[in-house]
ROZAFI-41334 format. One record per atom (N, C-alpha, C): x, y, z; residue in three letters; residue number from 1. Coordinates in steps of 0.2 Angstrom, whole numbers, plus 5000, padded with zeros to 4 digits. Layout:
! ROZAFI-41334
@u: X	v: Y	w: Z	residu: ala	num: NUM
...
***
This chain:
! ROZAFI-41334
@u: 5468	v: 5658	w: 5290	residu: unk	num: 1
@u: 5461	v: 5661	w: 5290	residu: unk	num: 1
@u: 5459	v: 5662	w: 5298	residu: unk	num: 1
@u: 5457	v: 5667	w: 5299	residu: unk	num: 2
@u: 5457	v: 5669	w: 5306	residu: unk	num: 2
@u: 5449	v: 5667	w: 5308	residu: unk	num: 2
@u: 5449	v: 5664	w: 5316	residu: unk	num: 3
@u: 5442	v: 5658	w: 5317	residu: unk	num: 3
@u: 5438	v: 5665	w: 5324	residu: unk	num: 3
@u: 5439	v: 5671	w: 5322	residu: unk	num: 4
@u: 5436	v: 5675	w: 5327	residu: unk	num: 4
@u: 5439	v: 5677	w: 5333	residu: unk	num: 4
@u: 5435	v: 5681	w: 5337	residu: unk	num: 5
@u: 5437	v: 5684	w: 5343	residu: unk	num: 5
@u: 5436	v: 5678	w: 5348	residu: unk	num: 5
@u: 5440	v: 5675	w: 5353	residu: unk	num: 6
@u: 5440	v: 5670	w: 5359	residu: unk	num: 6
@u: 5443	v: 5664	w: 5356	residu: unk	num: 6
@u: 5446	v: 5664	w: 5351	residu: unk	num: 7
@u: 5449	v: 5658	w: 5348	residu: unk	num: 7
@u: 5458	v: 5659	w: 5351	residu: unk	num: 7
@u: 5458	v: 5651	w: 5354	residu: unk	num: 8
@u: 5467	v: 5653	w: 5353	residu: unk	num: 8
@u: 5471	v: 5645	w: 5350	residu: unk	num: 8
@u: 5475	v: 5649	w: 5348	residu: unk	num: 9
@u: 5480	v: 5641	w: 5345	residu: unk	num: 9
@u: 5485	v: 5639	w: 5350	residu: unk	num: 9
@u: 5486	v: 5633	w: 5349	residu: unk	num: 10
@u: 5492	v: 5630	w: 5351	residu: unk	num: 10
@u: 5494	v: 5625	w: 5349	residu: unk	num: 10
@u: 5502	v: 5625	w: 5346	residu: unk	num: 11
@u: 5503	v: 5618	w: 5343	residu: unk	num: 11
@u: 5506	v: 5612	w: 5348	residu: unk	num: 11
@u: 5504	v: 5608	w: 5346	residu: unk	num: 12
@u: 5507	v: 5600	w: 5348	residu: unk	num: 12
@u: 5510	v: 5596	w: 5345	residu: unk	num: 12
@u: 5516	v: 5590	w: 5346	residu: unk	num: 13
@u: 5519	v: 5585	w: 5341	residu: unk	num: 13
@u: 5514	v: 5580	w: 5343	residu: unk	num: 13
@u: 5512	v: 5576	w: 5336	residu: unk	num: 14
@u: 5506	v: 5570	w: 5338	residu: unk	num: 14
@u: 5510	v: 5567	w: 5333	residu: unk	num: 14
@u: 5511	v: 5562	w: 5333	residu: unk	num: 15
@u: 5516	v: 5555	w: 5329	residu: unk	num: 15
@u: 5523	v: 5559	w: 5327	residu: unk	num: 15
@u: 5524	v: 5562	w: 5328	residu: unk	num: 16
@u: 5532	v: 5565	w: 5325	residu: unk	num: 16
@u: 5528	v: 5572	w: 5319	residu: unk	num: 16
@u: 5524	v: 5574	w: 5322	residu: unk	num: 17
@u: 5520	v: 5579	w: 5315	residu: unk	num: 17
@u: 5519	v: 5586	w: 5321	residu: unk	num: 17
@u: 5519	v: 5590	w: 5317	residu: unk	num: 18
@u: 5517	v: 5596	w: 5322	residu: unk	num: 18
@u: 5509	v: 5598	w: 5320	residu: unk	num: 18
@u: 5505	v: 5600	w: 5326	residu: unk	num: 19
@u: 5499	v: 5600	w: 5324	residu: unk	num: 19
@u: 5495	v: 5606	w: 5328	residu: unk	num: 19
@u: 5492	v: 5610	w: 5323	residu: unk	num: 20
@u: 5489	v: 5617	w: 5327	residu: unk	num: 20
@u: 5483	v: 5615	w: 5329	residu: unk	num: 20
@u: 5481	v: 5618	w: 5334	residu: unk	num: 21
@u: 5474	v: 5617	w: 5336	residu: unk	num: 21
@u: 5472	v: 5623	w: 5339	residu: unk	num: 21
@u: 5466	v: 5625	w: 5336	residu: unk	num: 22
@u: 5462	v: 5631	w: 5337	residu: unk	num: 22
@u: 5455	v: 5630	w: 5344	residu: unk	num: 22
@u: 5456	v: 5633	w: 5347	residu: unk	num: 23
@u: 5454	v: 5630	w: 5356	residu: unk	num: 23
@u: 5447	v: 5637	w: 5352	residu: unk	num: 23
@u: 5440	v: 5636	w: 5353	residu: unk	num: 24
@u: 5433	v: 5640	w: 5357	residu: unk	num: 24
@u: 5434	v: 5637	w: 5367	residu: unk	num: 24
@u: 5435	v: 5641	w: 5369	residu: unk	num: 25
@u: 5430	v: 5641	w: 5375	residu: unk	num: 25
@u: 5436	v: 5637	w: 5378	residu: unk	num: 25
@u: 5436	v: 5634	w: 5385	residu: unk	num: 26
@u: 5443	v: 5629	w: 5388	residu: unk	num: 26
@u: 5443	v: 5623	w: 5385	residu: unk	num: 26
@u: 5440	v: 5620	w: 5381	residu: unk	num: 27
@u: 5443	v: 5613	w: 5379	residu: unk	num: 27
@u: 5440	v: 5613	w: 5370	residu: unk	num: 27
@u: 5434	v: 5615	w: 5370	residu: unk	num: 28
@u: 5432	v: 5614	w: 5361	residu: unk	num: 28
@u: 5436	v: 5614	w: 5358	residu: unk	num: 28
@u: 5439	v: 5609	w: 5353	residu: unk	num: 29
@u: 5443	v: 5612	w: 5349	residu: unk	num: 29
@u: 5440	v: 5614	w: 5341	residu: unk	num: 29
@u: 5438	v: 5617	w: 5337	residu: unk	num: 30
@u: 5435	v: 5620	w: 5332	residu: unk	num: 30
@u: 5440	v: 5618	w: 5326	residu: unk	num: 30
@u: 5446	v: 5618	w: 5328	residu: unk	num: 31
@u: 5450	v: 5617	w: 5319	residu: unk	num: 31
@u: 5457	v: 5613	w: 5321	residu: unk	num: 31
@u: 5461	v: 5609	w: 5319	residu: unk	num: 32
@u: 5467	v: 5605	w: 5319	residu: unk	num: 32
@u: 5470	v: 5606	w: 5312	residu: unk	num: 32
@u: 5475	v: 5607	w: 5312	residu: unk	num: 33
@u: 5479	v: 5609	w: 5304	residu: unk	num: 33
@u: 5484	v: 5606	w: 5305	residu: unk	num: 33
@u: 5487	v: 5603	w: 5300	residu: unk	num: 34
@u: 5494	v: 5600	w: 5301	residu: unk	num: 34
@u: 5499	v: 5603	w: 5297	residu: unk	num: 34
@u: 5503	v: 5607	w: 5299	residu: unk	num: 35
@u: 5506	v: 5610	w: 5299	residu: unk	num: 35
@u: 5513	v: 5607	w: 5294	residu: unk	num: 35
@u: 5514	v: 5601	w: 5292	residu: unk	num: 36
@u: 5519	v: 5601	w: 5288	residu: unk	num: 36
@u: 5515	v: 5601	w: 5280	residu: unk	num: 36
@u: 5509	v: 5597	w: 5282	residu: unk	num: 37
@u: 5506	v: 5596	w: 5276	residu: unk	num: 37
@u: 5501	v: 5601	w: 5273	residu: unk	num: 37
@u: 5498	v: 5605	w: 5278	residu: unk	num: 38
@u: 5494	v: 5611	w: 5277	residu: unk	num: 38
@u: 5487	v: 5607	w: 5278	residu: unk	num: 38
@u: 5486	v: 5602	w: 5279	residu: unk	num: 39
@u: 5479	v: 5599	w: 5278	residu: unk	num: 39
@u: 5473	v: 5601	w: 5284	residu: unk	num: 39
@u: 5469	v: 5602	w: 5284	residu: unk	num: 40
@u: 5464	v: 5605	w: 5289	residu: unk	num: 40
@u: 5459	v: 5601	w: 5294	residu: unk	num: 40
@u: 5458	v: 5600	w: 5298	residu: unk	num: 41
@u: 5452	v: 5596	w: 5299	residu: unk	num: 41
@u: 5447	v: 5602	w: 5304	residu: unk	num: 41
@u: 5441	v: 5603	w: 5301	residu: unk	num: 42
@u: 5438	v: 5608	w: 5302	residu: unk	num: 42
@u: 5431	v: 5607	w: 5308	residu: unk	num: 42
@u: 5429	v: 5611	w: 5311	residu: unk	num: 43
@u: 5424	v: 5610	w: 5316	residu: unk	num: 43
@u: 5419	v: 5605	w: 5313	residu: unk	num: 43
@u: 5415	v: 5605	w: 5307	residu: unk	num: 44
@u: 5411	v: 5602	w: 5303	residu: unk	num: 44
@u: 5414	v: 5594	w: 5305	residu: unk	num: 44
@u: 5419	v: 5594	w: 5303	residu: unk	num: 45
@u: 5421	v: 5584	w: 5303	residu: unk	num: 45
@u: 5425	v: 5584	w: 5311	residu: unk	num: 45
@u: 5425	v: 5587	w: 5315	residu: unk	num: 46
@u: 5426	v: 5585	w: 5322	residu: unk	num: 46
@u: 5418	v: 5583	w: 5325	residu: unk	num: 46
@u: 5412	v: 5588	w: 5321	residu: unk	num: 47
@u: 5404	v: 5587	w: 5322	residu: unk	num: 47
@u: 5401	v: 5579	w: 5322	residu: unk	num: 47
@u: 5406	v: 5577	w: 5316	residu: unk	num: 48
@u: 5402	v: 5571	w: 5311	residu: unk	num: 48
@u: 5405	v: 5565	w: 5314	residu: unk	num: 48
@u: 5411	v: 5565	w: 5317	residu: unk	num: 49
@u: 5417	v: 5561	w: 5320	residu: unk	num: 49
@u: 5413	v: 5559	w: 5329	residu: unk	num: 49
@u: 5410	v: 5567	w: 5330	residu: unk	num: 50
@u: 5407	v: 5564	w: 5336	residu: unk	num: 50
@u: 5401	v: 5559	w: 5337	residu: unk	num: 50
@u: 5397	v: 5561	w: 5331	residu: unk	num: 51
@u: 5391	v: 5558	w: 5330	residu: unk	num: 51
@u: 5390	v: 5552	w: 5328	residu: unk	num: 51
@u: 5396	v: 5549	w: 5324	residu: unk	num: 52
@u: 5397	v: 5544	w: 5321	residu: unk	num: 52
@u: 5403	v: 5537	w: 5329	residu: unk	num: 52
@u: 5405	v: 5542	w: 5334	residu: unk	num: 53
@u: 5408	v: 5539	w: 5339	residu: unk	num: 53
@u: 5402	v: 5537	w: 5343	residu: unk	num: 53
@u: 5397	v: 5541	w: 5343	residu: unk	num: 54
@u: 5390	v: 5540	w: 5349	residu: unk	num: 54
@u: 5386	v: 5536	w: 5346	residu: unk	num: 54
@u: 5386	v: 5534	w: 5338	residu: unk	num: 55
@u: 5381	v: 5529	w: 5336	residu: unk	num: 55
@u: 5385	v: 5521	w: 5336	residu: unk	num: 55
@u: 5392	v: 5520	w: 5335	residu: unk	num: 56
@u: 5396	v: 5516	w: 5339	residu: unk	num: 56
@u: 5397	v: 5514	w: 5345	residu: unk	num: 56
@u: 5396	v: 5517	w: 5350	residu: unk	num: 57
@u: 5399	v: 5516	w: 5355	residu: unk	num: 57
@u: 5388	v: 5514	w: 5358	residu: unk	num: 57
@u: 5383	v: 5515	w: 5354	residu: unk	num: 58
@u: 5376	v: 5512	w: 5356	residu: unk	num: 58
@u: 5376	v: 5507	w: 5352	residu: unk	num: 58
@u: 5377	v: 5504	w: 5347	residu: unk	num: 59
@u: 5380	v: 5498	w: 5343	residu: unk	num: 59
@u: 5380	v: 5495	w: 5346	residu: unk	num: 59
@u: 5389	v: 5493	w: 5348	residu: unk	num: 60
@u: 5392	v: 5490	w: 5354	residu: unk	num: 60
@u: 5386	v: 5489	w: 5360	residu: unk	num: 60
@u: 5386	v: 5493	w: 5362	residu: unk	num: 61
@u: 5382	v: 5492	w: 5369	residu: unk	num: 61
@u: 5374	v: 5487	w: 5368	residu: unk	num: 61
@u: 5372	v: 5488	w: 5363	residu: unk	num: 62
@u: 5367	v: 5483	w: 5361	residu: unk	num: 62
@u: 5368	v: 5475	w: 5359	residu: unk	num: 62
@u: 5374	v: 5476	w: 5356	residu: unk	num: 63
@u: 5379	v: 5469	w: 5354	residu: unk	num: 63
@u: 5379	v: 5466	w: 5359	residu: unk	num: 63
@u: 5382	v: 5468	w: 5365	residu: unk	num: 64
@u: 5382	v: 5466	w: 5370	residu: unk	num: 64
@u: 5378	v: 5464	w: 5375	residu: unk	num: 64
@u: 5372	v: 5469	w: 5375	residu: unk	num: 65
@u: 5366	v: 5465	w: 5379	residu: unk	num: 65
@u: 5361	v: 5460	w: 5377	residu: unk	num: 65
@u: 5363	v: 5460	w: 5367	residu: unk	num: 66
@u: 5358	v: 5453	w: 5366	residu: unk	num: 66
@u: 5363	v: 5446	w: 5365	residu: unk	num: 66
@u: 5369	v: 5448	w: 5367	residu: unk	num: 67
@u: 5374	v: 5442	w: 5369	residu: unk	num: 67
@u: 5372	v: 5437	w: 5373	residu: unk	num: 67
***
């Protein structure tokens, strides 16, 4: 399925898997597919993965100052 005009792919091996990845703009990645399994990881859960790193990583940093 095609992700618009200014999208480009590029595959890479990550563990021994070959893995596409659909680049917006010089580094956004929007889509990741794994290309043996066909399984997708979509902009939506790269969103959710960030927001869920950012409330982690203030978690932490609070753990740490009532230490």
């Amino acid at each position: 399925m095609p992700l618009g005009p200014g999208v480009r792919y590029r595959v890479v091996m990550k563990g021994g898997k070959k893995i596409r990845l659909a680049f917006r703009g010089k580094e956004t990645v929007v889509e990741a597919k794994n290309l043996e399994t066909g399984s997708t990881h979509t902009s939506r859960e790269f969103a959710k993965e960030r927001r869920r790193k950012r409330a982690m990583d203030g978690l932490k940093k609070a753990r740490a100052f009532y230490r």
